[in-house]
ZADO-176943 format. One record per residue (C-alpha): x, y, z; residue in three letters. Coordinates in steps of 0.05 Angstrom, whole numbers, plus 5000, padded with zeros to 4 digits. Layout:
residues N
XYZALA
...
***
This chain:
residues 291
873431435979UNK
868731515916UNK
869032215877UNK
863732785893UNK
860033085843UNK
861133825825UNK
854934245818UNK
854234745774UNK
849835265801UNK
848836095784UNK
849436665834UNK
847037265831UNK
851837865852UNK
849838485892UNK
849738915835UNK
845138375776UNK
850937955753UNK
850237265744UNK
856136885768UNK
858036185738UNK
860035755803UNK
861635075821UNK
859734665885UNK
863134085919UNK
859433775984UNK
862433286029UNK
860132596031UNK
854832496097UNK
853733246102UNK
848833586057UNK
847534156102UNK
851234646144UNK
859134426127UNK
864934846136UNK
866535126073UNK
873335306030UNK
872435795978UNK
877635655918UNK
878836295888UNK
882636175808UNK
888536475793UNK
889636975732UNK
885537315742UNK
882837285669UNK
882136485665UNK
875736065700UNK
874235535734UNK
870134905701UNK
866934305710UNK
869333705720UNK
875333425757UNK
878233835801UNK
883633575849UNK
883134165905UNK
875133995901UNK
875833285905UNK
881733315964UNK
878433956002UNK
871033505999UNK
873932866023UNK
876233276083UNK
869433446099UNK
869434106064UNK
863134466025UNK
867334735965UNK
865935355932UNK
868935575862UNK
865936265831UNK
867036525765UNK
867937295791UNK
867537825741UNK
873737845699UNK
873637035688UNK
874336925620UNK
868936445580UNK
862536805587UNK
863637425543UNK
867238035545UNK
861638465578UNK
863537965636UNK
871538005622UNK
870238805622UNK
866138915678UNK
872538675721UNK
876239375694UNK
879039835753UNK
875539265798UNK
881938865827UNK
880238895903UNK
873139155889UNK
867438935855UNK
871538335842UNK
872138155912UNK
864338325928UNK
862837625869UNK
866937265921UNK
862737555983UNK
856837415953UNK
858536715938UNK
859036586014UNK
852936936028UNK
849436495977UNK
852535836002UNK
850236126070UNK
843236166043UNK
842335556015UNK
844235146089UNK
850834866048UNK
856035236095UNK
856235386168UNK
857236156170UNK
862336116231UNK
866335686189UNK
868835946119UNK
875635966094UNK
879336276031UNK
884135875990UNK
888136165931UNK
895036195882UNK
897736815854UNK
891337295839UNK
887336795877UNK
892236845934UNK
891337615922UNK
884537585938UNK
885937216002UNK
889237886018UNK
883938295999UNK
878337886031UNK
883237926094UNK
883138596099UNK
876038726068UNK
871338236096UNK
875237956165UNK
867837766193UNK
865737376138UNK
872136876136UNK
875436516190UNK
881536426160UNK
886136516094UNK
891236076056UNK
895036536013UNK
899836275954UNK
904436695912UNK
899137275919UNK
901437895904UNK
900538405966UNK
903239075927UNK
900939285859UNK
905239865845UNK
911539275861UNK
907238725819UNK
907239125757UNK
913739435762UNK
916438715759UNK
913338545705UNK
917638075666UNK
919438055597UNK
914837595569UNK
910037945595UNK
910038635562UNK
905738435513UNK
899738395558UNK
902339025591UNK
896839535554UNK
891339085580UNK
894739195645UNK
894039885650UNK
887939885632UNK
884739355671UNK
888839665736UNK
892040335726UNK
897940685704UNK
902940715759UNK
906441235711UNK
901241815727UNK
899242035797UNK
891441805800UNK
893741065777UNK
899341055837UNK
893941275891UNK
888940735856UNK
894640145860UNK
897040335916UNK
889740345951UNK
887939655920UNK
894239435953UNK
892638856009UNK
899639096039UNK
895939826056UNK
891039456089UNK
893938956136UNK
891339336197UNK
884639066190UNK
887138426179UNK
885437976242UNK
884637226221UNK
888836746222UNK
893836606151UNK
897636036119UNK
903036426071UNK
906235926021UNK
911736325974UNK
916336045927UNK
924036465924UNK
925236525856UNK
918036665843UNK
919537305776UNK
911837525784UNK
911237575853UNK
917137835901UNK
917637495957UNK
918638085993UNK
911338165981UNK
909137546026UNK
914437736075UNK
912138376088UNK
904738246101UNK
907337666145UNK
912338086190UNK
907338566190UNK
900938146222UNK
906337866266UNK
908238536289UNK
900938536315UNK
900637866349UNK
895637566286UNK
896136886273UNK
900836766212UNK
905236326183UNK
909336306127UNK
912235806090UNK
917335866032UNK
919735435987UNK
927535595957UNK
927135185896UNK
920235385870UNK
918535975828UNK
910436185813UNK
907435615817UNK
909534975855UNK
911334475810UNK
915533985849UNK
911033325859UNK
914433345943UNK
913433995955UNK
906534015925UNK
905133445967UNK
908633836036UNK
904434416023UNK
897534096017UNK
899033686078UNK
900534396115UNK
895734696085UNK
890334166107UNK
892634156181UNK
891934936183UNK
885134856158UNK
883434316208UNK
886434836264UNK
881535336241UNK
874535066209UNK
874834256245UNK
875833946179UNK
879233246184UNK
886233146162UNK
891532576156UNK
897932516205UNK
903732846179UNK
907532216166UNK
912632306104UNK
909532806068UNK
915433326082UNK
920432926069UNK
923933126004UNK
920933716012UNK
924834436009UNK
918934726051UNK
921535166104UNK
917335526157UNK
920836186158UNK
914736556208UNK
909236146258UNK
908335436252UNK
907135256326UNK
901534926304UNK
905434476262UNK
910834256318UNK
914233636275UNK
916934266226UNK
918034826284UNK
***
């Protein structure tokens, strides 16, 4: 299937921000598609143009695609870097919002059919948007996202301590009594009452940055409450999948859980989890070759 183009285009957040985004449309649908927001991980990094795999993979399976520099992306200044301070699970998640309202606007995406897709912050603000905007998404695929702060940065590894100052100051000190209500508040964990749609949970075990105690929780906890969840965990992975089978395993999953909820296309599961240390430890009925 030939490549799509990515678009760049500019959005304008509630509060005067522009926000550098990127747009992927499927082939044969210029109007009205179901749409996957890709949210970047960091959260000080930024997405580009050009290439992008998830784009090109999320497109081909009929999917608007939606990429938006939110405050705190790096690459457009440090006004823009700054204006992210004290805003994890705030004004940071409003840039996302108002990248689906704008994508909304412009005919691209169906409004009844949005979904969030994102790794380690990104997969934090699948959280977040869970709990924050349930009416605006139909569904969440969370990776390695962190779901409690005040855990997150006590973890902290060693090679991170350099960056810990910036840290504090871009979250809050967990060391004085205001900056443990503040993490604790911007916490998706805290939240997961108002979280009603349906979630893909993909956590690696010996993950240092993110316990996977984190994803467990939020998953035992929306199960607790009959909401539609599934976990996945890989035993041999850390942060970041980088194991070419179970890359593969969780993009397959992760496209048949998108198919369930916004009528994408997607491929039999064939071979893909073969090889694979993918395990469904919660849900899954949906997938019955793994159950």
């Amino acid at each position: 299937m030939p490549l799509r183009p990515m678009l760049p285009v500019a959005i304008q957040s509630r509060d005067g921000l522009t926000l550098p985004a990127y747009v992927t449309l499927p082939a044969g649908r210029a109007r009205r598609s179901p749409l996957v927001v890709v949210v970047h991980g960091g959260p000080y990094d930024r997405d580009a143009w050009g290439f992008s795999p998830l784009h090109q993979w999320l497109a081909s399976r009929g999917y608007a695609v939606l990429s938006v520099n939110f405050r705190g992306s790096t690459g457009f200044g440090k006004a823009f870097t700054n204006a992210a301070d004290r805003e994890w699970g705030g004004r940071m998640q409003d840039d996302l919002d108002d990248g689906v309202a704008w994508a909304v606007k412009e005919g691209i995406a169906d409004p009844d059919r949005v979904g969030l897709f994102g790794a380690s912050y990104g997969g934090y603000a699948a959280l977040m948007a869970a709990a924050r905007s349930p009416d605006l998404y139909n569904c969440f695929i969370d990776i390695c996202g962190p779901s409690d702060l005040l855990s997150f940065i006590a973890r902290i590894p060693p090679y991170w301590h350099s960056w810990f100052a910036m840290i504090l100051r871009r979250l809050a000190d967990p060391a004085t009594m205001e900056g443990r209500k503040w993490l604790q508040e911007r916490s998706p964990l805290v939240h997961v009452e108002q979280m009603i749609r349906p979630m893909l949970i993909a956590q690696g075990l010996r993950d240092v940055r993110v316990s996977p105690a984190e994803s467990r929780n939020v998953a035992h906890a929306l199960l607790r409450r009959n909401v539609p969840v599934t976990l996945v965990t890989f035993p041999d992975e850390g942060h970041f999948l980088v194991g070419q089978r179970n890359r593969i395993a969780l993009m397959a999953v992760a496209e048949q859980f998108l198919a369930c909820h916004l009528g994408g296309s997607h491929e039999l599961l064939g071979d893909d989890l073969q090889g694979s240390s993918l395990t469904v430890e919660i849900g899954g009925e949906w997938l019955r070759p793994l159950s």
